[in-house]
MARVEXTI-828617 format. One record per residue (C-alpha): residue in one letter; x, y, z negated. Coordinates in nm, 3 decimals, always signed. Last residue first. Example, Ala and Ser with C-alpha at 12.3 -4.5 7.8 and 13.67 -1.06 7.14 Angstrom:
REM residues 2
+--------+---------+---------+---------+
! residu !      xx !      yy !      zz !
+--------+---------+---------+---------+
!      S !  +1.367 !  -0.106 !  -0.714 !
!      A !  +1.230 !  -0.450 !  -0.780 !
+--------+---------+---------+---------+
//
This chain:
REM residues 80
+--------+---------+---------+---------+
! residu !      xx !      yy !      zz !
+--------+---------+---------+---------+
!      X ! -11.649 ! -16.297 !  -3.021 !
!      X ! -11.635 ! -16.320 !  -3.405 !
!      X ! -11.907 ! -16.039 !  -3.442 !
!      X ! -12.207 ! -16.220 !  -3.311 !
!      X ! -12.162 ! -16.487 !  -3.588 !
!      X ! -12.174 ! -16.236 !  -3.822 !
!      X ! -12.527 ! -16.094 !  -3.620 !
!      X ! -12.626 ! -16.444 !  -3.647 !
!      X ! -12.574 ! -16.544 !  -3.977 !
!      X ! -12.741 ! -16.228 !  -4.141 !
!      X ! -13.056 ! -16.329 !  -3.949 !
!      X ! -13.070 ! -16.649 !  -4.074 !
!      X ! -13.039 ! -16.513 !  -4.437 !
!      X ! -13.297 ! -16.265 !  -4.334 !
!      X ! -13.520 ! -16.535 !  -4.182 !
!      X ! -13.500 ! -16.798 !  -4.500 !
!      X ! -13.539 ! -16.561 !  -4.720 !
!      X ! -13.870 ! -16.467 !  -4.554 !
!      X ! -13.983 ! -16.803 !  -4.509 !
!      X ! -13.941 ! -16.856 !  -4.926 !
!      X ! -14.139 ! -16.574 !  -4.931 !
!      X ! -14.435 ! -16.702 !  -4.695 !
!      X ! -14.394 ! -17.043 !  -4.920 !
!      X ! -14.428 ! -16.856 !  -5.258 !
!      X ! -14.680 ! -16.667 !  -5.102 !
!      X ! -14.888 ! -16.920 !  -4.968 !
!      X ! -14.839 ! -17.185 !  -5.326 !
!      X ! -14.947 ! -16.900 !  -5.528 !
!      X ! -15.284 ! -16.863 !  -5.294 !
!      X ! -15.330 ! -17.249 !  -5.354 !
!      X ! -15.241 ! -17.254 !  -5.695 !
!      X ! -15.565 ! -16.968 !  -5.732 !
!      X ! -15.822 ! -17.114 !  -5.531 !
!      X ! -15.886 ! -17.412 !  -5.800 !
!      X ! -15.943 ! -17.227 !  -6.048 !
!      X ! -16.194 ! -17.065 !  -5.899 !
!      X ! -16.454 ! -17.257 !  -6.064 !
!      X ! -16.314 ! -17.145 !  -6.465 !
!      X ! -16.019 ! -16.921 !  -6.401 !
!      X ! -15.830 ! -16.962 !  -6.723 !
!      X ! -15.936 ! -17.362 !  -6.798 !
!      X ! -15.949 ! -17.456 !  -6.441 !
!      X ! -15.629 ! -17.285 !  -6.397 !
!      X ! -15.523 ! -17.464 !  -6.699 !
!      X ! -15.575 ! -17.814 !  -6.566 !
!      X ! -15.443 ! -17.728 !  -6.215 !
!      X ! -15.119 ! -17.635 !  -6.378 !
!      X ! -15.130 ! -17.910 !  -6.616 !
!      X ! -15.143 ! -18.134 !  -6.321 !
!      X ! -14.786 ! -18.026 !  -6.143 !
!      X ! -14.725 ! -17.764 !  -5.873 !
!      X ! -14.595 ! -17.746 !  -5.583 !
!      X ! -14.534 ! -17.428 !  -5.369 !
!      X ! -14.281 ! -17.536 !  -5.109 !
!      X ! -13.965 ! -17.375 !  -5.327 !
!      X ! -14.134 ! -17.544 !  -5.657 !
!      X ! -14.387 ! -17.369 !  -5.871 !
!      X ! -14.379 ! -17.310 !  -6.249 !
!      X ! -14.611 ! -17.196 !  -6.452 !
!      X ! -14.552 ! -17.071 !  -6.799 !
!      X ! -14.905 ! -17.025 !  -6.929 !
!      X ! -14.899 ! -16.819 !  -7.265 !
!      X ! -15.213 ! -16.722 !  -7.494 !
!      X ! -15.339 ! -16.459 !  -7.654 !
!      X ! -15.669 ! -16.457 !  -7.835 !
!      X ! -15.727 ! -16.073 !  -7.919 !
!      X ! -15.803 ! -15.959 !  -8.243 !
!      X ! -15.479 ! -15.721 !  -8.240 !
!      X ! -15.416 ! -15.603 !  -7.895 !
!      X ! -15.079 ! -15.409 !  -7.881 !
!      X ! -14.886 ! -15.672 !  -8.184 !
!      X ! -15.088 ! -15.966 !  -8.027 !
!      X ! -14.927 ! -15.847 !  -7.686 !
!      X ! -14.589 ! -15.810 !  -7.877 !
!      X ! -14.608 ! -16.131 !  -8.051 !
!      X ! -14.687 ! -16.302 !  -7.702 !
!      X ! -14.451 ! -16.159 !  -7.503 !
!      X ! -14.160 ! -16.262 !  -7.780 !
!      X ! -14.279 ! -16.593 !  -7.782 !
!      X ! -14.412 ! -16.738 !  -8.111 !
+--------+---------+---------+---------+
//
């Protein structure tokens, strides 16, 4: 058993707990078993939920992507 697992069981005793690593690419994919246990967590709005991870893993990834941009022009700035 997972170490967040035992210690939730250990703080909640008669409680079903259960573990869903998900996993999300840098665009905000995601595979079937993801869909299949948001349907199962999340019942009809399942479905909503991948879709609001996938928006803020792609508005982060956009923010990275600006700072890091950022960062290149004010060193570039600097050389001249």
């Amino acid at each position: 058993m997972a170490p967040l697992c035992w210690e939730l069981k250990r703080q909640f005793p008669g409680y079903d707990i259960r573990q869903y690593n998900i996993i999300t690419d840098v665009l905000g994919g995601w595979s079937r078993e993801v869909d299949e246990a948001m349907q199962e967590l999340f019942g009809a709005r399942g479905g909503e939920i991948p879709l609001r991870m996938q928006r803020a893993v792609i508005s982060h990834t956009l923010n990275i992507t600006r700072t890091v941009s950022s960062g290149q022009q004010k060193s570039e700035q600097k050389h001249f």
